[in-house]
C-alpha positions in Angstrom: 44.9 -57.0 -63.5 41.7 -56.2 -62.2 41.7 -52.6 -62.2 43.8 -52.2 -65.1 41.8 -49.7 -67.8 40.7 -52.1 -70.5 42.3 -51.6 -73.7 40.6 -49.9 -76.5 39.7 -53.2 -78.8 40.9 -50.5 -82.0 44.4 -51.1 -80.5 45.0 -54.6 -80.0 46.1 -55.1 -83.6 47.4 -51.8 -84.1 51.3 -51.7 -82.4 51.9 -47.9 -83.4 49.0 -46.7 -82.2 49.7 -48.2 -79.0 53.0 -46.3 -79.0 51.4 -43.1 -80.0 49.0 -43.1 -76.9 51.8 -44.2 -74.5 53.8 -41.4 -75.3 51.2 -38.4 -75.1 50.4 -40.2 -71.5 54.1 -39.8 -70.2 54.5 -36.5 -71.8 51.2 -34.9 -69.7 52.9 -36.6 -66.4 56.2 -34.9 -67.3 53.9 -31.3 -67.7 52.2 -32.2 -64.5 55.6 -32.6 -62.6 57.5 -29.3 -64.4 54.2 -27.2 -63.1 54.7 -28.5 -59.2 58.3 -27.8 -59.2 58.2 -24.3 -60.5 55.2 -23.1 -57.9 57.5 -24.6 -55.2 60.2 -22.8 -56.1 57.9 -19.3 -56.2 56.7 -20.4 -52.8 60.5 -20.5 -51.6 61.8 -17.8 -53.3 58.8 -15.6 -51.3 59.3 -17.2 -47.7 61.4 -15.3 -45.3 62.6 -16.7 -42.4 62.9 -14.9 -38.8 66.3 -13.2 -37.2 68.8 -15.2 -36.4 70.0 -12.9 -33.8 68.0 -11.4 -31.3 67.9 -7.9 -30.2 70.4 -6.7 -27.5 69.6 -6.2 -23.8 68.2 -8.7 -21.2 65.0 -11.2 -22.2 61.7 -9.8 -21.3 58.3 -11.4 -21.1 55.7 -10.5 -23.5 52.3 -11.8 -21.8 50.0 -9.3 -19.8 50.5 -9.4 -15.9 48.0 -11.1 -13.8 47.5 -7.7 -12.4 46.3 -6.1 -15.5 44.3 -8.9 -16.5 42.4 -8.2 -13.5 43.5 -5.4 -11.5 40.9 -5.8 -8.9 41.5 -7.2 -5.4 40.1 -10.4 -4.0 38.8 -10.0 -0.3 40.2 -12.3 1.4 42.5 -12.7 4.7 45.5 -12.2 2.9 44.5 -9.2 0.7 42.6 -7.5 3.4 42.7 -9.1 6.3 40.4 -8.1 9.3 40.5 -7.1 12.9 40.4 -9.2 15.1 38.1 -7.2 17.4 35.8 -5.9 15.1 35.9 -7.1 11.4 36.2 -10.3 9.3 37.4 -8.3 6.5 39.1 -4.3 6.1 39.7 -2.2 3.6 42.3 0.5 3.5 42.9 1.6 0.2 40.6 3.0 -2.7 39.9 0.8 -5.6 37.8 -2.2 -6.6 37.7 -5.5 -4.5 35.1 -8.4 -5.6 34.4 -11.6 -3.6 35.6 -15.3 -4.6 32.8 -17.2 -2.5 30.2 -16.7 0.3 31.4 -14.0 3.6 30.3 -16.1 6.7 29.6 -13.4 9.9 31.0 -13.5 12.9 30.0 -12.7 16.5 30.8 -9.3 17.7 32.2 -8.2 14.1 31.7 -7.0 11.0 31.5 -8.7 7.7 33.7 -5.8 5.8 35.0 -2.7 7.5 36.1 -0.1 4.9 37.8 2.2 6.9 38.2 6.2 6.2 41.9 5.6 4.2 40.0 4.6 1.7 38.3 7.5 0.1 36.2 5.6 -2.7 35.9 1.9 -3.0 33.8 -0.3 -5.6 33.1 -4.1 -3.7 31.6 -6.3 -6.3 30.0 -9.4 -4.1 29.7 -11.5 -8.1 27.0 -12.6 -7.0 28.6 -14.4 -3.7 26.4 -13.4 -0.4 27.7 -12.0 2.8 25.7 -13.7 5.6 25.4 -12.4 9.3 24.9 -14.3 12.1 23.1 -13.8 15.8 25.3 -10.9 17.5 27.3 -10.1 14.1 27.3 -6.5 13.4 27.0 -4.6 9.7 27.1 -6.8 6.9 29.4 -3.8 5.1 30.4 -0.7 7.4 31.8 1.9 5.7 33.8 5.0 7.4 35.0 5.8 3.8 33.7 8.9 1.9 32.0 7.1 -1.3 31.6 2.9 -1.9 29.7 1.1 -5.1 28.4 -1.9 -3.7 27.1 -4.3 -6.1 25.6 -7.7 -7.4 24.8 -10.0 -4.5 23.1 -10.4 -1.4 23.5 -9.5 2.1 21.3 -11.3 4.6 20.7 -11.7 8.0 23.2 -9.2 9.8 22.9 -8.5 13.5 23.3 -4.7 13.1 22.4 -3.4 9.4 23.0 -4.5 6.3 24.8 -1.9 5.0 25.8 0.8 7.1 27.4 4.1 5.8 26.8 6.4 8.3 28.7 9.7 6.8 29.6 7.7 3.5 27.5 8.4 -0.4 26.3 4.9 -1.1 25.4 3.4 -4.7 24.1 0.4 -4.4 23.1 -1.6 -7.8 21.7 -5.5 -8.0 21.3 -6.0 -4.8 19.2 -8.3 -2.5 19.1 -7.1 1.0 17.0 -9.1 3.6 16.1 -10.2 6.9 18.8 -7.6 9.2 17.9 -6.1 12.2 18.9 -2.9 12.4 17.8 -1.6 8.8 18.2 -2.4 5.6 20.9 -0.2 3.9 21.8 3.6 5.0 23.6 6.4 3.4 25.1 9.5 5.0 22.3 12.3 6.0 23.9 14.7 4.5 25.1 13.2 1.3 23.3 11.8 -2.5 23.2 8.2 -2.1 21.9 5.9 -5.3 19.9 2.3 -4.9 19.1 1.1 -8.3 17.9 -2.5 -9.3 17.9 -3.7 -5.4 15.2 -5.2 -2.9 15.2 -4.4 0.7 13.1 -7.4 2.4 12.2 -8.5 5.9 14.2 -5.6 7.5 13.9 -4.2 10.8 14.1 -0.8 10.9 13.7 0.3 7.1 14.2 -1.1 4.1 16.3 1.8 2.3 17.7 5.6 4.2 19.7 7.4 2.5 20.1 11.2 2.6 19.9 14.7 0.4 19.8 14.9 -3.2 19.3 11.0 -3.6 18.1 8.4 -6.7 16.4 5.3 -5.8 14.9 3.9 -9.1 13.7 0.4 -9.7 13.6 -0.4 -5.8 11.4 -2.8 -3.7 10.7 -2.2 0.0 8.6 -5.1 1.2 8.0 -6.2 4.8 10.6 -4.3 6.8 9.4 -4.0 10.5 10.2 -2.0 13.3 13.4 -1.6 15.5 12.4 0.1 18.8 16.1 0.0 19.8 16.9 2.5 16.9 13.5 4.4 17.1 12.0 2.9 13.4 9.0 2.8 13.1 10.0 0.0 9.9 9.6 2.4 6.7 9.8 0.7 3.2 11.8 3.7 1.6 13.3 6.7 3.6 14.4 10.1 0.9 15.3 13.9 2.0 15.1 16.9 1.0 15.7 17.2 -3.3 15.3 13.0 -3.9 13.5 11.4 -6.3 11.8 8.1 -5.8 11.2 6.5 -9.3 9.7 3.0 -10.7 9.8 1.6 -6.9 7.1 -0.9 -4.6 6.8 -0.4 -1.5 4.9 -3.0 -0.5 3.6 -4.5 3.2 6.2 -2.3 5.7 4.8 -1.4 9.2 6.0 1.8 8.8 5.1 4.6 5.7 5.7 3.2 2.2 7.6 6.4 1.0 8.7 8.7 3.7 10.6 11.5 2.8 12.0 13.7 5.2 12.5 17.5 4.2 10.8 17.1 1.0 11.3 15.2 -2.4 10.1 13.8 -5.9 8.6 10.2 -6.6 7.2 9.5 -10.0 5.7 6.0 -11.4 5.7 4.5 -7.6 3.3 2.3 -5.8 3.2 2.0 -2.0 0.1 -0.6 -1.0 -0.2 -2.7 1.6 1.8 -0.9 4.6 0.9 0.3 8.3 1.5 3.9 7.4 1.1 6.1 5.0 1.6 5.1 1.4 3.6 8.4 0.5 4.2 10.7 3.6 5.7 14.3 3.8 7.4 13.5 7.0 8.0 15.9 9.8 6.2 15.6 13.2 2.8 13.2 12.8 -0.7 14.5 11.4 -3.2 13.3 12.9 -5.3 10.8 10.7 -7.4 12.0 8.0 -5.5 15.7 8.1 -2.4 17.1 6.5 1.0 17.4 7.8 1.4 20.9 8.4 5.2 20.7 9.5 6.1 18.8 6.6 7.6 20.3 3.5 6.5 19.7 -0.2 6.2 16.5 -2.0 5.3 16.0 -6.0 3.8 13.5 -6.9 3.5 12.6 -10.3 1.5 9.1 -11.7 2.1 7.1 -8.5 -0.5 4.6 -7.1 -1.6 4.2 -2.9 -3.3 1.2 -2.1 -4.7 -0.6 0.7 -2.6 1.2 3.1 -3.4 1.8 7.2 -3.3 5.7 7.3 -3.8 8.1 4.1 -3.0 6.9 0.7 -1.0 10.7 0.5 0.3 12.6 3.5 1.8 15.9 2.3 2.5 18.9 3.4 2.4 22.6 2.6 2.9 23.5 -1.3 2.5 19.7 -2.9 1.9 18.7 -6.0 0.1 15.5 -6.9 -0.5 14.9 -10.6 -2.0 12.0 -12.1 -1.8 9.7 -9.0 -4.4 7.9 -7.4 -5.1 6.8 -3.7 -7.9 3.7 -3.4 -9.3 1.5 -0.4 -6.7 3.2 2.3 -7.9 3.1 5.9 -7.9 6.7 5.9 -8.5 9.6 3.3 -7.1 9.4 0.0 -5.0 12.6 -0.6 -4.1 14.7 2.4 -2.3 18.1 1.9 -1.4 21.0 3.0 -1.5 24.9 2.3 -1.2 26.2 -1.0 -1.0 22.7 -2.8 -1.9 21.4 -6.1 -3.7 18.3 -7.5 -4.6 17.6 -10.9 -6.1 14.6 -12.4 -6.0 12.4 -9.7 -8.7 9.5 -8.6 -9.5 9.1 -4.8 -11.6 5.6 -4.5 -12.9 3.9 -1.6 -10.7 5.1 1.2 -12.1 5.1 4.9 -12.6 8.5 5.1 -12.3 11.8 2.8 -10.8 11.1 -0.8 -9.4 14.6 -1.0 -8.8 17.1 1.5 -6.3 20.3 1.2 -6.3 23.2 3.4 -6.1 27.0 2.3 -5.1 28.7 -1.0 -5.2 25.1 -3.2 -6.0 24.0 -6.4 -8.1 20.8 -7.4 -8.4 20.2 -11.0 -9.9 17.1 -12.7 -10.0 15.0 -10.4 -12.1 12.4 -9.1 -14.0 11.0 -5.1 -15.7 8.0 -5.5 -17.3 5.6 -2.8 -15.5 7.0 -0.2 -16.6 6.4 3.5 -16.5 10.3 4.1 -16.7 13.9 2.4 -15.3 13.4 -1.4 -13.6 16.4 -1.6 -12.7 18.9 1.0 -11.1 22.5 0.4 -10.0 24.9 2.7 -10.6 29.3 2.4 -9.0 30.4 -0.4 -9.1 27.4 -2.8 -10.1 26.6 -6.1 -12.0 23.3 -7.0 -12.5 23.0 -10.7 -13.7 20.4 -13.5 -13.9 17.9 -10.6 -16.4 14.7 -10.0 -17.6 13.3 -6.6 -20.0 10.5 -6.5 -21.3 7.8 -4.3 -19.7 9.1 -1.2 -21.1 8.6 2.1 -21.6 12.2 3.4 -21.0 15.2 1.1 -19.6 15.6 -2.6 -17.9 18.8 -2.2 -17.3 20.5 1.1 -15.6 23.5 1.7 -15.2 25.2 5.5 -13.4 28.1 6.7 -10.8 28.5 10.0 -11.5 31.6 11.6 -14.0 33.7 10.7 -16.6 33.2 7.4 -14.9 35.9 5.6 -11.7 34.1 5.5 -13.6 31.3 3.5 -14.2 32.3 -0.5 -14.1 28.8 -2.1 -14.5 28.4 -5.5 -15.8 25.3 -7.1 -16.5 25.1 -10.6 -17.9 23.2 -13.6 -18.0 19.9 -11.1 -20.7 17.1 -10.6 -21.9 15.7 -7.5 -24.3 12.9 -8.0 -25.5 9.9 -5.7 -23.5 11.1 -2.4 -25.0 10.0 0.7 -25.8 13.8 1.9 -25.8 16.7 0.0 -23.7 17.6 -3.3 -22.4 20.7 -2.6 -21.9 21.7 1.2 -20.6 25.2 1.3 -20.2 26.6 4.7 -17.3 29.0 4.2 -18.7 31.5 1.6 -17.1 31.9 -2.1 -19.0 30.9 -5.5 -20.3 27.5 -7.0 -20.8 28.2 -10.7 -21.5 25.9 -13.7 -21.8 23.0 -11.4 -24.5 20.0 -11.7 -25.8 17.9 -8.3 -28.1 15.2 -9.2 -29.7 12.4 -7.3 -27.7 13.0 -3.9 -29.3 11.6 -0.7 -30.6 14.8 0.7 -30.0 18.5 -0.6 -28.2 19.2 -4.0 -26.9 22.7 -3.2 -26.6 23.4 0.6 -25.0 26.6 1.0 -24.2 29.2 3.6 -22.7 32.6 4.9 -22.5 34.8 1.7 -22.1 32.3 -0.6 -22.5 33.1 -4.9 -24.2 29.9 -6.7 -25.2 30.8 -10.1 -25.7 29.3 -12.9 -26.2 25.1 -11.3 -28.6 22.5 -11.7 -29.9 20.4 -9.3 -32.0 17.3 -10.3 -33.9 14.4 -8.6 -32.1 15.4 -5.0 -33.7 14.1 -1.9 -35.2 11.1 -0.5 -37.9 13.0 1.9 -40.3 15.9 1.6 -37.6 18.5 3.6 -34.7 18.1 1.1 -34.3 20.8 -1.4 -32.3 21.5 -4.7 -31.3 24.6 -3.2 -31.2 25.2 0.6 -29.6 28.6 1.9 -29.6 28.7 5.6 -28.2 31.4 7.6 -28.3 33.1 4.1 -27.7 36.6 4.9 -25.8 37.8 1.9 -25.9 34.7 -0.1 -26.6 35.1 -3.6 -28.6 32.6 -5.8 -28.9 33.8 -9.5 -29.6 32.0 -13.0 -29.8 28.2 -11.4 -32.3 25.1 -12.3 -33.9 23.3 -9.8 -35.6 20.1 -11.2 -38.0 17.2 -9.8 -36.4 17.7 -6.2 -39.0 18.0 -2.9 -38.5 21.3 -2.6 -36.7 23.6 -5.7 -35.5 26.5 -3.9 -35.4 27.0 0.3 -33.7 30.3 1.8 -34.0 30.0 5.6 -33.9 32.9 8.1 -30.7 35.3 8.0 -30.0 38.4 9.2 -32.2 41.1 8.2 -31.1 41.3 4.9 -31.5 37.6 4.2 -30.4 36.8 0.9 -30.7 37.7 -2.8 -32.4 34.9 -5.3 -32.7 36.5 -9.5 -32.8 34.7 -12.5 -33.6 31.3 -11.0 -36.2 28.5 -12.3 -38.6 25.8 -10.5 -39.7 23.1 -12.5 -41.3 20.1 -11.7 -40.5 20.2 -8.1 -43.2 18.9 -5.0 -42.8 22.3 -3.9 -41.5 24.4 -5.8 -40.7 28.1 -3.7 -39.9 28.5 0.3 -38.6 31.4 0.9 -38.5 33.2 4.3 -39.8 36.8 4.4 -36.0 38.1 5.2 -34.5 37.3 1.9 -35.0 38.9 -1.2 -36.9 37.4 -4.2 -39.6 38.0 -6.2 -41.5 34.4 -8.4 -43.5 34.4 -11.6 -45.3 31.1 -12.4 -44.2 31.6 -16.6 -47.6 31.8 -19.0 -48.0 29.2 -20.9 -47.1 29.2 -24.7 -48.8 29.4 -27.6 -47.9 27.5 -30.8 -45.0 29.5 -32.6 -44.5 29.0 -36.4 -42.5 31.2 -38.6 -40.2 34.6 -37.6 -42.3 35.3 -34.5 -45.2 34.8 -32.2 -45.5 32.9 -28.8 -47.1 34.1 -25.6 -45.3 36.9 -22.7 -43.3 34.5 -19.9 -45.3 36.4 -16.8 -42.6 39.2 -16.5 -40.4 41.6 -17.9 -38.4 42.6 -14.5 -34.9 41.4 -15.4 -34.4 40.2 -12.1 -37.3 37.6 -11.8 -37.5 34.0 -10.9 -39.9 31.9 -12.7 -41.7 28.6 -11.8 -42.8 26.5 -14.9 
């Protein structure tokens, strides 16, 4: 056979070894069999079959109902069917509907009317888009008292996209565009949330929802006005106690950020839009000046660009920290009484990079190239640690309202350098001290009305033979002690005052065309310093002209 085993050759002539191997085979086969039938039976005597007789009472199902595999509601006409005068779609009842395709609007109705029976609703759109038509109404109107709208778009409503007039909206993953009476709205009165959602082509507004709101991770871009409704198209619209975080606003007709009543945005950019980039609300400011009616804003790292009006429009007691405001038609950082603003940058805006009115605080910050004043304070404000350069009038300003004793600005340990007038204009009184102007177009130090500059240096001011490092006019009671003047046109000029003029000590000319005018009112008395001779060792050198404590010396 051909695939018989051949046979060992040792056993062809051997019969009883033949036998012999025959035998062990068959007895291993035997083993082999014994061994299957005694696991079987173990296997056997271990199995255990089920009941025979079932339990008593009647058969019951033991799958999950449909309804608590999903217990959400479909909308749909025979779940919640409509009315037929006003809505494609109702709801009646609290609890959590989603979509199974596209909503198509109607004339004259809206897409989903949740009515006030139902106190809190969640509609989940999975990703399905409710689409208006010419003469529809709301995309979503809600009469109830909270609704959750989520993940899906809702586009091109006659009326608004969503519309919840009195109701606390939260809105998540949503795509709201192109409807013509606003965006989205929540109740006036109420904390609204928008998270993760874009409000685009809107007229109206983008987003408006009311007190004690959260909008994070929003963009507002392109919404437009709605004279019919009074609005003026406003990316974002917060009150009083919201916080505006991670958002755009981007390219509205209206304000970027608006906030009505007050409110917080952090990490936001508004660039691009008609209005304001962040705005205080309340009744208009004029351009270029703080909102006086409006209430305060902070401000914390948030970026205006390119914007019509003022990068920041805010009213009375604001705080702006870390921000900054570049190329807006209008002045960087506008604000109102009693206001803060630290570390900010104000860069090529049409007109003043920072102005504040009375009793503020400026720290750190920075005006550069802007078509104006750089920074502007009020009476009764503090400017400190601050830079202003390459602006087209004045570095520093500060004025008064009233009378010149109301002024009493101080600026301190700040630099003005290359402005386009003078680096410090002080016409309201106060104290400059510790401050440096150098290489500004006309006077480093022009100061007025009772004003304290001590300790300052002004070098290389001045592009003609009238401009000065120091120039005090109507100085009566102005006080110029312990300052440098160096290579300017003139080194130190104190104009006619009132009969006392005022008081110059401690000062030094150096290297100036002309070093000392001084009208006869004002008090002041000049050494020209002695030369020195060679010092070497513990002592020596020559007497500096003067020992009269309160002398100026030219050198």
């Amino acid at each position: 056979m051909k695939n018989q085993r051949p046979t060992d050759p040792a056993t062809i002539d051997n019969p009883a070894r033949l036998s012999a191997l025959q035998q062990s085979t068959q007895r291993r086969a035997m083993l082999a069999g014994l061994g299957g039938m005694a696991a079987g039976a173990l296997l056997a005597r271990n199995a255990r079959a089920g009941e025979l007789d079932p339990p008593a009472g009647p058969i019951a199902p033991t799958m999950k109902r449909l309804d608590e595999v999903e217990p959400r509601t479909p909308i749909g006409p025979d779940t919640t069917p409509g009315i037929a005068s006003n809505a494609t779609y109702q709801i009646t009842e609290s609890g959590s509907y989603y979509l199974t395709g596209d909503v198509l609007g109607e004339t004259g109705k809206h897409g989903i009317l949740v009515s006030s029976s139902a106190a809190y609703v969640v509609i989940n759109l999975n990703g399905f888009t409710l689409l208006g038509e010419s003469g529809s109404f709301a995309g979503i109107f809600s009469q109830a008292s909270r609704i959750v709208v989520r993940d899906g778009q809702i586009r091109g409503w006659g009326a608004r996209g969503i519309n919840g007039t009195n109701t606390s909206v939260t809105l998540e993953d949503l795509l709201v565009e192109g409807n013509l009476l606003g965006g989205a709205s929540g109740g006036v009165n109420v904390a609204s949330r928008a998270r993760r959602c874009a409000f685009l082509n809107n007229s109206g507004w983008g987003l408006n929802v009311g007190i004690g709101s959260v909008v994070e991770s929003v963009r507002a871009e392109g919404n437009t006005p709605a004279a019919s409704i009074g609005a003026a198209g406003d990316g974002i619209i917060v009150r009083a106690d919201s916080l505006v975080e991670r958002c755009i606003a981007r390219n509205n007709a209206g304000d970027g950020v608006r906030g009505d009543n007050g409110y917080t945005a952090r990490m936001t950019t508004s660039a691009g839009n008609a209005g304001h980039g962040f705005s205080a609300g309340g009744a208009p400011s004029d351009p270029g000046t703080p909102n006086f009616n409006a209430a305060p804003v902070t401000v914390e790292t948030c970026d205006a660009r390119d914007n019509t009006k003022d990068g920041f429009n805010l009213g009375d007691g604001s705080i702006a920290i870390g921000c900054r405001s570049m190329d807006n038609s209008q002045s960087g950082f506008a604000s109102g009484d009693s206001t803060v603003l630290q570390e900010c940058v104000a860069s090529g805006n049409g007109q003043i990079g920072i102005i504040v009115r009375k009793a503020s605080t400026i720290s750190g910050c920075t005006a550069w190239q802007n078509d104006s004043h750089g920074i502007l304070a009020s009476q009764c404000s503090t400017i400190i640690g601050c830079a202003a350069y390459e602006n087209t009038l004045s570095g520093f300003v500060s004025i008064f309202s009233g009378t010149a004793q109301d002024g009493e600005v101080l600026i301190s340990e700040c630099i003005a350098s290359a402005n386009g007038r003078y680096g410090f204009e002080c016409r309201a009184g106060g104290m400059i001290s510790g401050c440096v102007a150098r290489r500004n177009f006309r006077h480093g130090f022009y100061v007025q009305y009772s004003t304290d500059v001590r300790e300052c240096r002004a070098v290389q001011n001045g592009v003609d033979t009238t401009s000065a490092g120091f120039f005090c006019i109507n100085s009566a009671g102005t006080r110029l002690s312990n300052n440098t003047s160096f290579s300017n046109p003139v080194g130190f000029q104190a104009s006619t005052g009132s009969s006392t003029g005022g008081f110059l000590h401690g000062n030094i000319a150096r290297a100036n065309t002309t070093n000392w005018i001084i009208n006869a009112t004002n008090r002041a008395f000049v050494v020209n310093s002695t030369p020195n001779t060679e010092i070497s060792g513990n002592n020596g050198g020559t007497p500096i002209g003067s020992t009269e404590p309160w002398v100026n010396f030219t050198f």
